[in-house]
C-alpha positions as CSV (number, residue, x, y, z in Angstrom):
1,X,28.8,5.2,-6.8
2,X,28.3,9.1,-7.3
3,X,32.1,9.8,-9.0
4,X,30.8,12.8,-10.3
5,X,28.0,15.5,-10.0
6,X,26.2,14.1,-13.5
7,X,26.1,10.5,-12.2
8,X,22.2,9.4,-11.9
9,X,20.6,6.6,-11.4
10,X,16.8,5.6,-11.9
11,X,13.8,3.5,-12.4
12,X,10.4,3.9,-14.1
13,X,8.3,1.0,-13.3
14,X,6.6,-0.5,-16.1
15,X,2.5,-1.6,-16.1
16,X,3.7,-5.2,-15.9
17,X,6.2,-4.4,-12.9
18,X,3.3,-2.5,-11.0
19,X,0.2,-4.7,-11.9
20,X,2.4,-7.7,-10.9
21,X,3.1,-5.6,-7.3
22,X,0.0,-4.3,-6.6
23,X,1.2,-2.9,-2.8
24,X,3.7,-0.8,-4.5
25,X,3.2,2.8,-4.8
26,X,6.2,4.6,-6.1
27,X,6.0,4.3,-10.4
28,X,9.4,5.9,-10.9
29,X,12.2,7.2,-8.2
30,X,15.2,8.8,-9.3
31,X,18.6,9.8,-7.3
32,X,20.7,12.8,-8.7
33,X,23.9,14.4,-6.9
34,X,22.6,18.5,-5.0
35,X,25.2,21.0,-5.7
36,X,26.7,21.2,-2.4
37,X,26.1,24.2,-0.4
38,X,27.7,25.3,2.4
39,X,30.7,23.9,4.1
40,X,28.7,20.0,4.7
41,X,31.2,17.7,3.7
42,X,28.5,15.1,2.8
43,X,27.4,13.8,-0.7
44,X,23.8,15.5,-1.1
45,X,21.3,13.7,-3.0
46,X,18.1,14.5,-4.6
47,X,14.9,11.9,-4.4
48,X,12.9,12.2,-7.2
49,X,9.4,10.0,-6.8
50,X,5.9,9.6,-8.8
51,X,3.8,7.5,-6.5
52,X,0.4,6.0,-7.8
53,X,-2.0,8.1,-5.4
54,X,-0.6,11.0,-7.1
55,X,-0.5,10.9,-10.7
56,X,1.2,13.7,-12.1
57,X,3.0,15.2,-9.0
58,X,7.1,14.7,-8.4
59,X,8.0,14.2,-4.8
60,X,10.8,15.5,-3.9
61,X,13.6,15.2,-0.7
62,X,17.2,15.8,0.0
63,X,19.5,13.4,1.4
64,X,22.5,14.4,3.2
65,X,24.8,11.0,2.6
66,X,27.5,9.7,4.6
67,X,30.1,6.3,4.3
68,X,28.3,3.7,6.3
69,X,30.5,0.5,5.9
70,X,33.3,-0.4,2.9
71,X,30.3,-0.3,-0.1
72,X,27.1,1.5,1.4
73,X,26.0,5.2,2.4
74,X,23.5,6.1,5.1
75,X,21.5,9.3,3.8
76,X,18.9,10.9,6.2
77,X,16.7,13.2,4.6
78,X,16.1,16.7,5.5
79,X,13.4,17.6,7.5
80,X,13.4,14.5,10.1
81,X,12.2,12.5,7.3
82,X,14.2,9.6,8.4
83,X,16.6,8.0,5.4
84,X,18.1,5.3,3.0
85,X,21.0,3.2,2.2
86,X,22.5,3.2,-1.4
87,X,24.7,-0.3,-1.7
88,X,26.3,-1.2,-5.1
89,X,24.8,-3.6,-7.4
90,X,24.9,-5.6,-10.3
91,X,26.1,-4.2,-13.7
92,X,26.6,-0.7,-12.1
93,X,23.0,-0.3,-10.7
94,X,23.0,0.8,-6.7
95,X,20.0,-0.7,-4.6
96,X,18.0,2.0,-2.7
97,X,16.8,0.3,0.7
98,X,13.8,2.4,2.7
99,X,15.3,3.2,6.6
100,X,13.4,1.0,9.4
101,X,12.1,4.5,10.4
102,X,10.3,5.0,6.6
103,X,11.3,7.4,3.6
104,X,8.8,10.9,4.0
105,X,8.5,13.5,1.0
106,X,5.9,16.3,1.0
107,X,4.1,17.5,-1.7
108,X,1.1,20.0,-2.8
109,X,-1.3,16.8,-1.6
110,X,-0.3,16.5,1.7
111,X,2.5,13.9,3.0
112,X,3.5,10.5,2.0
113,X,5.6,7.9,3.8
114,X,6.8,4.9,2.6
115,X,7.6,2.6,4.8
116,X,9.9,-0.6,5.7
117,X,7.4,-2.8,7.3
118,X,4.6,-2.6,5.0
119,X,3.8,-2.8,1.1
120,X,6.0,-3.5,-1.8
121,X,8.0,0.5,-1.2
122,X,11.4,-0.7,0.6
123,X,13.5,-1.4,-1.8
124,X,14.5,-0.3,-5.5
125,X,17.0,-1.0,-7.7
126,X,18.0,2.0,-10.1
127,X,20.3,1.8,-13.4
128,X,22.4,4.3,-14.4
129,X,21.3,7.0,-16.4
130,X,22.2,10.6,-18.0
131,X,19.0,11.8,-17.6
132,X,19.6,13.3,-13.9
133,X,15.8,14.6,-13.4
């Protein structure tokens, strides 16, 4: 899924998409390969989220990602903040699935969580793109 460091894959959630989902919070999410640092052996992924509440302001978290399975990876974020899967999908998109403990990001507002077992946040599906954010 990440062959190299410029593979990215995104969303931006359209009007339509959002007014149709009115629970969901996040309006864009991006996932773009760290460099690696140190001597971690795991893939290191950037989170890139707008959520709704926010208008504006880019969350962002780091992912530390390992196998999990033949086609999925397990990252937990830094900081506790619990994790995600990325599994392969259709056409060369990957499908971002919130943990059962929640996704957390901080930003200059405070905290926000999104969680697996309540509103329309748990799972995205992101396209390729070359515009790693």
């Amino acid at each position: 899924m990440f062959p190299t460091r410029a593979t990215c894959y995104a969303r931006d959630y359209s009007a339509a998409h959002l007014a149709d989902h009115p629970a969901q919070r996040v309006t864009s999410i991006a996932l773009t390969p760290a460099d690696g640092t140190g001597t971690d052996p795991r893939l290191q992924l950037w989170v890139t989220l707008t959520v709704k509440d926010w208008p504006g302001e880019h969350l962002l978290a780091l992912g530390y990602c390992e196998n999990n399975g033949a086609d999925t990876l397990y990252c937990g974020m830094e900081g506790d903040a619990s994790g995600f899967t990325v599994t392969p999908a259709k056409g060369g998109a990957v499908l971002v699935s919130v943990s059962s403990l929640g996704m957390g990001f901080e930003g200059e507002r405070g905290f926000v969580t999104l969680e697996r077992t309540r509103g329309d946040d748990r799972q995205f599906l992101l396209q390729p793109t070359r515009d790693c954010r």
